[in-house]
N, C-alpha and C positions, 0 to 999 in steps of 0.2 A: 383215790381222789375221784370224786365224781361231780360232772359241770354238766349242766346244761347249757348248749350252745345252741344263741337265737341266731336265724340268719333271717333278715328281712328279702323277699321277692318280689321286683317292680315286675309292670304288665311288659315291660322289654326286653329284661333278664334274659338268656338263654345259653352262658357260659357255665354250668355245674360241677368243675372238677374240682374242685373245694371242697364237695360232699367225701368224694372217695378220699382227698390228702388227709382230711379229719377221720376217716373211719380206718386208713391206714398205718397214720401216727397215733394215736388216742382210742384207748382202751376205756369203757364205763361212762364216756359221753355221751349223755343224749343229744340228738340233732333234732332242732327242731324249723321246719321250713315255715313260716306266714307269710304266703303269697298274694296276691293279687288274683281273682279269681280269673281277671282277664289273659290271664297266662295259660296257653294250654298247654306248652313244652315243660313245663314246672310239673305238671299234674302226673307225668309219667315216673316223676321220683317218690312219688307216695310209699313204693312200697322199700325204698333202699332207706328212709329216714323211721324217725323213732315218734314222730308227732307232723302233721301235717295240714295246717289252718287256711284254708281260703277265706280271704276275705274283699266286700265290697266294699266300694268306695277307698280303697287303702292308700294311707298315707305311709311314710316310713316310722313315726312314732305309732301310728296305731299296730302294724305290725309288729312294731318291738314291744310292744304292752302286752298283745294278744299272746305273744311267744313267752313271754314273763310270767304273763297269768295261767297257765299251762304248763309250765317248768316244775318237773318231779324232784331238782336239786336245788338246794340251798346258793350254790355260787353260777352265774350268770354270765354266760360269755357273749358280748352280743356284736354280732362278724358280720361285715361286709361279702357279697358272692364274691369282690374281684380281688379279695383279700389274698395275699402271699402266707403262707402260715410254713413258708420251708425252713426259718429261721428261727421258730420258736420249739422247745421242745417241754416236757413230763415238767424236768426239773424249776422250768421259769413258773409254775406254778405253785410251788412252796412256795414262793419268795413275794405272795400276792397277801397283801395289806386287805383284813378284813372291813376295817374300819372305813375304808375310802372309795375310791374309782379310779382302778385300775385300768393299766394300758400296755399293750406291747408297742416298738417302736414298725414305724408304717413300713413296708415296700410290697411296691403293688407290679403286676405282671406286663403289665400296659405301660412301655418306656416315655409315650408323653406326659403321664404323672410322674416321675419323676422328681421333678423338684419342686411339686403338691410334696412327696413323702419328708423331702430334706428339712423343708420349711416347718413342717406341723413336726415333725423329729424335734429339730432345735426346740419348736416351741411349747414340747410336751416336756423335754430335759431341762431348760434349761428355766421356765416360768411355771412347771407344773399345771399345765392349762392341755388336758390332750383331748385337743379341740376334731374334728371329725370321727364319726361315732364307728370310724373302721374297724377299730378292735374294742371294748371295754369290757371289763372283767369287774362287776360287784357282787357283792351279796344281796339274796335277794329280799331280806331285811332292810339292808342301807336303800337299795331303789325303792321297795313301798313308803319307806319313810318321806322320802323327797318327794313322792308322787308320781314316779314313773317320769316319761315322756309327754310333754303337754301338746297334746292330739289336735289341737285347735290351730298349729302351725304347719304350715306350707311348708316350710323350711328351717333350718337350723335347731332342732330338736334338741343335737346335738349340743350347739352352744347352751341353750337354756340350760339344758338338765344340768351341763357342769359350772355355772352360774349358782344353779340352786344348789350345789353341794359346797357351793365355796362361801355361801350367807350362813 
């Protein structure tokens, strides 16, 4: 199985051990960083990742497009840096529905979000809306189709694009 995994980098960033749980758990992934150019603590993981995009002016959709348009695999994983991935394993990825937008359930390492993860949990199980773009997993067919992430937003990227998969 082989995924391209995007992870977007703000100019703030500077927690990386996401990189190493992914390259420890996950065989045949590619990593791919699009950062912020204004990050210089990013720039020293150039050479432990598999693609690594600076860019200007960066929003979190534009990084997530840049990571997309540069992605060598077919299915899309696009990861938050404060993402928990201790809970997911090889197997949760058979069971990943080509046709949609895919999600694993949130827990992040940072215990003030906590009941950010509960909330968006429920409301990924239980109304199929998996609203914060902490984890999504498509094909990268289904995303050019919808148009990616609409780069012209400050915020809620997230929400849009899974609005546009639901029209």
């Amino acid at each position: 199985m082989s995924i391209s995994v995007i992870i977007p980098v703000g100019h703030k960033d500077h927690d990386f051990k996401l990189i190493d749980q992914i390259k420890d758990k996950f065989d045949n992934f590619e990593i791919i960083l699009a950062a912020s150019y204004q990050n210089n603590e990013v720039k020293k993981l150039e050479e432990k990742v598999d693609k690594f995009i600076s860019i200007h002016n960066s929003t979190r959709a534009k990084a997530l497009n840049s990571g997309a348009e540069v992605a060598k695999y077919d299915r899309l994983w696009f990861l938050h840096l404060d993402s928990n991935i201790s809970l997911i394993d090889k197997i949760d990825f058979e069971k990943i529905d080509d046709e949609k937008i895919n999600t694993f359930l949130l827990k992040f390492d940072d215990e003030k979000l906590k009941y950010n993860s509960i909330g968006a949990n429920l409301r990924t199980k239980y109304l199929k809306l998996p609203f914060g773009d902490q984890s999504f997993i498509v094909e990268k067919k289904l995303f050019n189709f919808l148009g990616g992430f609409t780069e012209g937003l400050d915020k809620g990227e997230d929400h849009e694009f899974i609005w546009k998969s639901k029209t």
